[in-house]
N, C-alpha and C positions, 0 to 999 in steps of 0.2 A: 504494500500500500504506500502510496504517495505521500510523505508527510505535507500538510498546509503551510502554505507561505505566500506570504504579503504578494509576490510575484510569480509568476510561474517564467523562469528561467527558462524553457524551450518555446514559450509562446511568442515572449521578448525574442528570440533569436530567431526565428521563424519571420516574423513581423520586421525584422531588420533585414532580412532577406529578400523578403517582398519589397520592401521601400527601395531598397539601393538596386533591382531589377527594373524597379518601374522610373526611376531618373534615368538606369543606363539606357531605357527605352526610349525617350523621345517622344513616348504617349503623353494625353491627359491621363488624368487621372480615373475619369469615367471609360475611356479608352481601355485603358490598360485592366481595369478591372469586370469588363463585360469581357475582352481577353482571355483573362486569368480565372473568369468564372468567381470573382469576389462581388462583395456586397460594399457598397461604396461609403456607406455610413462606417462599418467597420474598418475601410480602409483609412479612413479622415480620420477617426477615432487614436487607431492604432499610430499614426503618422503626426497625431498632437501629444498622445503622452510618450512617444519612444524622443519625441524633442523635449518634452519637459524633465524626463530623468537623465538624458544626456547634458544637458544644461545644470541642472542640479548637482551631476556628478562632477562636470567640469569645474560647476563652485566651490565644492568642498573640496578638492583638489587643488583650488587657486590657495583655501583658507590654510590647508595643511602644508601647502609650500609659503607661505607667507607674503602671497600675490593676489588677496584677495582685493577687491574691487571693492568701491566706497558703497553700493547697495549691488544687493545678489539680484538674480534674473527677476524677469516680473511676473513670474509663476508663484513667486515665494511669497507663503503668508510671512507677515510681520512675526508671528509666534516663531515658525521653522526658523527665521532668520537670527531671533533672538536664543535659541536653542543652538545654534551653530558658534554665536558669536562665545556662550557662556561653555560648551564648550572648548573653544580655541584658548579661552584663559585658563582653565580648568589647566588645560596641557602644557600653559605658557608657567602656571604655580608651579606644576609637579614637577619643572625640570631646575627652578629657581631652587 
């Protein structure tokens, strides 16, 4: 049995497959998915949150190399941001 998680890791890798097939095609995007036999709400869907965890990830990436950017993407609730920030100090005390 599959244990549950926030993500499903092969759906995301699947879904990043289909995105970077359908740029290297040169279709629309209703094109490409009458194609491919997709559902084109599913595709939109999948193509706005596979960019907002990419972004996300690239943020906390910038904050753990010490390049973060004066406000994170504008996906990020103010909570997340302030959870990221209170973290980086947390890591900034434990090495002090």
């Amino acid at each position: 049995m599959v244990a549950l998680t926030r993500r499903d890791q092969s759906k995301e890798k699947l879904w990043k497959y289909r995105l970077k097939r359908w740029r290297e095609s040169g279709l629309t995007v209703p094109q490409y998915c009458v194609q491919e036999m997709l559902n084109e709400h599913n595709f939109r869907s999948w193509q706005a949150t596979i960019k907002k965890r990419d972004e996300e990830t690239e943020w906390r990436q910038e904050i753990l190399d010490g390049n973060s950017k004066v406000s994170g993407p504008s996906s990020k609730s103010a909570w997340e941001s302030n959870q990221l920030h209170n973290e980086k100090l947390a890591s900034v005390a434990s090495i002090c």
